[in-house]
Short mmCIF file of the C-alpha atoms (twelve columns), coordinates in Angstrom:
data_MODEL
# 
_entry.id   MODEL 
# 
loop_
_atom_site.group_PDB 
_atom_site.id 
_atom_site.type_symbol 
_atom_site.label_atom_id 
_atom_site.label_alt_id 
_atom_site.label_comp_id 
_atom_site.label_asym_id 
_atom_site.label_seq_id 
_atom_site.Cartn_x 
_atom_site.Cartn_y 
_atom_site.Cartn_z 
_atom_site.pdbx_PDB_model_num 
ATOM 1   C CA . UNK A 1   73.821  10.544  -2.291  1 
ATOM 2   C CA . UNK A 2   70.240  11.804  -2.845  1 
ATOM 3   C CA . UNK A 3   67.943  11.626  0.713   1 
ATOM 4   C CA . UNK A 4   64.870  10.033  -0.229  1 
ATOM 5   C CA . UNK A 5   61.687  11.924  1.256   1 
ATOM 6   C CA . UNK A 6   58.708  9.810   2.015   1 
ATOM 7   C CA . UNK A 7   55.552  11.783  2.075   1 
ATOM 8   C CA . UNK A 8   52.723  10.557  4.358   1 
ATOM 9   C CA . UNK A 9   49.107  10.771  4.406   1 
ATOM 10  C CA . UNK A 10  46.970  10.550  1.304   1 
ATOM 11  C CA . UNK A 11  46.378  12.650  -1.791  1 
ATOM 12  C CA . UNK A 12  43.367  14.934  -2.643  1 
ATOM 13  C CA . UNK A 13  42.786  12.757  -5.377  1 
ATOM 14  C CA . UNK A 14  42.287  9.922   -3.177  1 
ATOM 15  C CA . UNK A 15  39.962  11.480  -0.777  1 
ATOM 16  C CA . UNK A 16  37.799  12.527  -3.445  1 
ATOM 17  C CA . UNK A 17  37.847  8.518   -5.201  1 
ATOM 18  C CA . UNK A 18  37.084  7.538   -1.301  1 
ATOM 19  C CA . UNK A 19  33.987  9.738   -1.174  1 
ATOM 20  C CA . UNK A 20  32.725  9.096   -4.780  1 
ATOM 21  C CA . UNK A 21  32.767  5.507   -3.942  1 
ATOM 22  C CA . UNK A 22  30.947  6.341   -0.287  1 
ATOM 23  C CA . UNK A 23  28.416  8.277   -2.308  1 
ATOM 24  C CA . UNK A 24  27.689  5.826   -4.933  1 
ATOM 25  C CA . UNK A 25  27.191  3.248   -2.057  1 
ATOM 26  C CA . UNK A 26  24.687  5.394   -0.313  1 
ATOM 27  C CA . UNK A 27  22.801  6.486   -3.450  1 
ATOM 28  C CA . UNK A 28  22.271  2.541   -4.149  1 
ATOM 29  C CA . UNK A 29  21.207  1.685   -0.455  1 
ATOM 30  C CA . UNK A 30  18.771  4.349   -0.816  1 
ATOM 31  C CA . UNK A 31  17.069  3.305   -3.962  1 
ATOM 32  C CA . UNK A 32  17.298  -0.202  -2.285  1 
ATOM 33  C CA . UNK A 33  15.607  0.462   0.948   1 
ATOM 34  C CA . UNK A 34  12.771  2.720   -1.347  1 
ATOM 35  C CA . UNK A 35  12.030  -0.430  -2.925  1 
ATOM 36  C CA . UNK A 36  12.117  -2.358  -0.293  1 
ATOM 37  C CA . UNK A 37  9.411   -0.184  1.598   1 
ATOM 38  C CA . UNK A 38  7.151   0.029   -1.631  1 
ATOM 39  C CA . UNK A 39  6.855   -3.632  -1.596  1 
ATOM 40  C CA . UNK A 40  6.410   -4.379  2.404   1 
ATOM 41  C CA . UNK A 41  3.363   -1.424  1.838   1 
ATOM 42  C CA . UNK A 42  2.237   -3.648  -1.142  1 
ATOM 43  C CA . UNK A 43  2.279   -6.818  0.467   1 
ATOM 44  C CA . UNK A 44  0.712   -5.580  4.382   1 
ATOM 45  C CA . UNK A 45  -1.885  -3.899  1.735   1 
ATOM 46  C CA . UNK A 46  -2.839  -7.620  -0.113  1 
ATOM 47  C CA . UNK A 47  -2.594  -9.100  3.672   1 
ATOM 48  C CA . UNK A 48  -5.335  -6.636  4.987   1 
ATOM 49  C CA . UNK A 49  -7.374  -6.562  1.582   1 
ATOM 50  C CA . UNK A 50  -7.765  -10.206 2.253   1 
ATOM 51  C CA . UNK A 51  -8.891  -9.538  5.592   1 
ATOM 52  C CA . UNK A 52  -11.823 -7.432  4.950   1 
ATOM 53  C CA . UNK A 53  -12.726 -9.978  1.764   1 
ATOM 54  C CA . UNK A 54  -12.911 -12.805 3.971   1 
ATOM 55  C CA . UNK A 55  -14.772 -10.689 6.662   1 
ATOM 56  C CA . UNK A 56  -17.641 -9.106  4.075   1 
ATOM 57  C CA . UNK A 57  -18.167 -12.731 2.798   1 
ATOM 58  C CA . UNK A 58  -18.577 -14.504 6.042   1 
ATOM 59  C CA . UNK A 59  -20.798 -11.702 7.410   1 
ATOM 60  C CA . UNK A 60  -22.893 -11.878 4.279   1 
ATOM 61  C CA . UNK A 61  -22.524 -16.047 3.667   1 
ATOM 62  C CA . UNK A 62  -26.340 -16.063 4.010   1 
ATOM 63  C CA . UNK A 63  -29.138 -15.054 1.775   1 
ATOM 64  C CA . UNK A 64  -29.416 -11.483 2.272   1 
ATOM 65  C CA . UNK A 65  -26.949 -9.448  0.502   1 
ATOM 66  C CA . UNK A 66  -27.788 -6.019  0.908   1 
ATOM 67  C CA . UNK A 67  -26.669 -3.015  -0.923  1 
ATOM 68  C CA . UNK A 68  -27.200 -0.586  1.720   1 
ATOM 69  C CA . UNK A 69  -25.289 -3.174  4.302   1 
ATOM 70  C CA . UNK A 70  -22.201 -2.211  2.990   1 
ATOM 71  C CA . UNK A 71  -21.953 1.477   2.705   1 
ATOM 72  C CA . UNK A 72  -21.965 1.435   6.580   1 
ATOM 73  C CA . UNK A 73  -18.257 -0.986  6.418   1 
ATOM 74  C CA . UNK A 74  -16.227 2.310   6.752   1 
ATOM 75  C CA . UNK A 75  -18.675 4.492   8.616   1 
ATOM 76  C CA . UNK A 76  -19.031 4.907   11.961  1 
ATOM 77  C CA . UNK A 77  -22.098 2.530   13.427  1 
ATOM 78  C CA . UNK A 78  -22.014 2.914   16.924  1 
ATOM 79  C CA . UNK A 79  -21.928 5.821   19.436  1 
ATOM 80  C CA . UNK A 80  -18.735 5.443   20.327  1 
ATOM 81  C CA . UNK A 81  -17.246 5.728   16.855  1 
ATOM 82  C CA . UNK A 82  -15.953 1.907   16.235  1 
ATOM 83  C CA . UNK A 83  -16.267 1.154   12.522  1 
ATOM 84  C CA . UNK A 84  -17.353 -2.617  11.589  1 
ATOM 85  C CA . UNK A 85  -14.223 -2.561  9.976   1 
ATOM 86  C CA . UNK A 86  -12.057 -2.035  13.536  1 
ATOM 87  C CA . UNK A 87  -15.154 -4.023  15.655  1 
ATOM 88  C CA . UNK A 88  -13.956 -6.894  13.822  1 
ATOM 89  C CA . UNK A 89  -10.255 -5.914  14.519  1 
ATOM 90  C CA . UNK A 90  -8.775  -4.800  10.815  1 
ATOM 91  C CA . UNK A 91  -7.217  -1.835  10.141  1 
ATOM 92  C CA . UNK A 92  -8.956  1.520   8.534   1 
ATOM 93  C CA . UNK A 93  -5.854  2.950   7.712   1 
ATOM 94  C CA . UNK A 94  -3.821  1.430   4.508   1 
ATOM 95  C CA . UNK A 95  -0.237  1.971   4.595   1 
ATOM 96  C CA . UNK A 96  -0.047  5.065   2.735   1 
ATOM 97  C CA . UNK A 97  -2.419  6.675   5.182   1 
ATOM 98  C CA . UNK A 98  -5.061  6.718   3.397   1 
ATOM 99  C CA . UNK A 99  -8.237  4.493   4.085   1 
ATOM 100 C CA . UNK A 100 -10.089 1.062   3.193   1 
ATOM 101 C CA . UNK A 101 -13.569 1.038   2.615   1 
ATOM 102 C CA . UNK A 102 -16.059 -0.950  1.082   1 
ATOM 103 C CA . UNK A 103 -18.669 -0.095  -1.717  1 
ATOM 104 C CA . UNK A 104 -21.581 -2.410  -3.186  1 
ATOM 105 C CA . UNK A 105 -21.865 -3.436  -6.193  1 
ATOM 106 C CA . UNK A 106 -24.711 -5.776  -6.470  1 
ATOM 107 C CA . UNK A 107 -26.399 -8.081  -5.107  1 
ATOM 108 C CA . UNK A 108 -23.018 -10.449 -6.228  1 
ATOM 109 C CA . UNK A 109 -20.438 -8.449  -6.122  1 
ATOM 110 C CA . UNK A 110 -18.816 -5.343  -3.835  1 
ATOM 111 C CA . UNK A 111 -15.598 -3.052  -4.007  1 
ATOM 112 C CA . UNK A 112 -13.099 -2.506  -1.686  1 
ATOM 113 C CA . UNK A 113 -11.079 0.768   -2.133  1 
ATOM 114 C CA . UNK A 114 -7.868  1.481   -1.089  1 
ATOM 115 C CA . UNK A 115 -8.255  5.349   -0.470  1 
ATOM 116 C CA . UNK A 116 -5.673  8.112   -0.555  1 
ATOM 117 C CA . UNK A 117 -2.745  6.728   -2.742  1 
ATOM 118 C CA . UNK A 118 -0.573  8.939   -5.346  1 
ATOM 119 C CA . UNK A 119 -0.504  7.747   -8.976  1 
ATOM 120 C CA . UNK A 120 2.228   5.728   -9.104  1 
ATOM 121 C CA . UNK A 121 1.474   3.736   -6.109  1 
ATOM 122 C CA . UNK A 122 -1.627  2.901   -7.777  1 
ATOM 123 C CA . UNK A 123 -0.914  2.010   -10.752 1 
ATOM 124 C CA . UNK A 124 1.447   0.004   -9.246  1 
ATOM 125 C CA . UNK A 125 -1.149  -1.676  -7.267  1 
ATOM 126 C CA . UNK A 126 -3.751  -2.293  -10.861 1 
ATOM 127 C CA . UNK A 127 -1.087  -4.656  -12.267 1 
ATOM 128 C CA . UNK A 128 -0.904  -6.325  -8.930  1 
ATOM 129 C CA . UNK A 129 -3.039  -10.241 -8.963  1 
ATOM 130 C CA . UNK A 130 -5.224  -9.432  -6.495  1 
ATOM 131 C CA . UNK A 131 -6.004  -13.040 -5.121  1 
ATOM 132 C CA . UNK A 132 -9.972  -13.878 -6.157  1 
ATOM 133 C CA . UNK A 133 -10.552 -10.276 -8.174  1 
ATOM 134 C CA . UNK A 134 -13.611 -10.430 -10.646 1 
ATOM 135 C CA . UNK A 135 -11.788 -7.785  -12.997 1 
ATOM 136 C CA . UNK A 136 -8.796  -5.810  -13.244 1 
ATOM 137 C CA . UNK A 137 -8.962  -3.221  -10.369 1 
ATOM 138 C CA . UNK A 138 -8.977  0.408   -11.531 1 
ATOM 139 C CA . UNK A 139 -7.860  3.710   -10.296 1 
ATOM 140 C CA . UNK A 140 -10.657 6.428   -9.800  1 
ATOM 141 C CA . UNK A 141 -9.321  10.135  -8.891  1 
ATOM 142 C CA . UNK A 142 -10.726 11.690  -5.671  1 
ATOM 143 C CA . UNK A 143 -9.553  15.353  -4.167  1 
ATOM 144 C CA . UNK A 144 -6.086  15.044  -6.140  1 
ATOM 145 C CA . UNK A 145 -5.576  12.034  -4.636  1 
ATOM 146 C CA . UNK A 146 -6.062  8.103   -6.333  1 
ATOM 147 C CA . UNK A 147 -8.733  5.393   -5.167  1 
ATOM 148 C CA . UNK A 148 -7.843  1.514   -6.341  1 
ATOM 149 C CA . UNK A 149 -11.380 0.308   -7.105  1 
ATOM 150 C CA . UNK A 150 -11.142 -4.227  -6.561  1 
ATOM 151 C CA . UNK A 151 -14.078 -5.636  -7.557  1 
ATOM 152 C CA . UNK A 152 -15.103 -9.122  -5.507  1 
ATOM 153 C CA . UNK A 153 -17.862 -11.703 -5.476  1 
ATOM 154 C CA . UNK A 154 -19.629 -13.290 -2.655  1 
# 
């Protein structure tokens, strides 16, 4: 009679299935969570976009609609540094670090820029409805880095 050997523990073969199927796993969370983070930057973006619309307009709901008024949105206009933008409690910074700001246009219209963003993010951001828009926003390049120009109406 032939003894029967039972071998324990696993092959090499399985080990390596076991951490192709680990690394397949991660590589799929990762793209996941990317996405995931491009899209919460997108949306806090839109939030605080429609912040500083709303703000420009109600500050300037009256007659006077000055060009010069709203070079100073991003600027400092006190002594101790506060912008109009933070005295009325929104955010300078956009989520990819870069800044908001907000450019005239007319005496019915002004931009807001998103400043600092790299290509893809803004063309990402063009083909984005931005919520009361005049025209398609466009990208403008500044020091190697992109500016999303959005175009709004009192």
């Amino acid at each position: 009679m032939k003894k029967v050997r039972f071998e324990s523990g696993r092959s090499m073969v399985e080990m390596i299935g076991v951490l192709a199927v680990m690394g397949l796993i991660t590589a799929a969370a990762f793209v996941f969570i990317q996405s995931n983070m491009a899209s919460s930057k997108r949306s806090r973006a839109s939030d605080e976009v429609g912040a500083i619309v709303t703000a420009v307009r109600e500050q300037n709901s009256g007659e006077q609609k000055n060009l010069g008024y709203y070079v100073g949105w991003s600027a400092k206009d006190d002594s101790n540094g506060t912008t109009y933008l933070r005295r009325l409690r929104i955010s300078t910074k956009n989520p990819w670090g870069g800044d908001y700001s907000v450019r005239g246009s007319d005496n019915k219209n002004f931009f807001v820029v998103i400043k600092g963003l790299a290509s893809g993010d803004c063309d990402a951001l063009k083909t984005k409805a931005w919520s009361g828009a005049v025209v398609t926003p466009t990208c403008e390049t500044q020091n190697g880095k992109k500016n999303l120009l959005i175009k709004y109406s009192f």
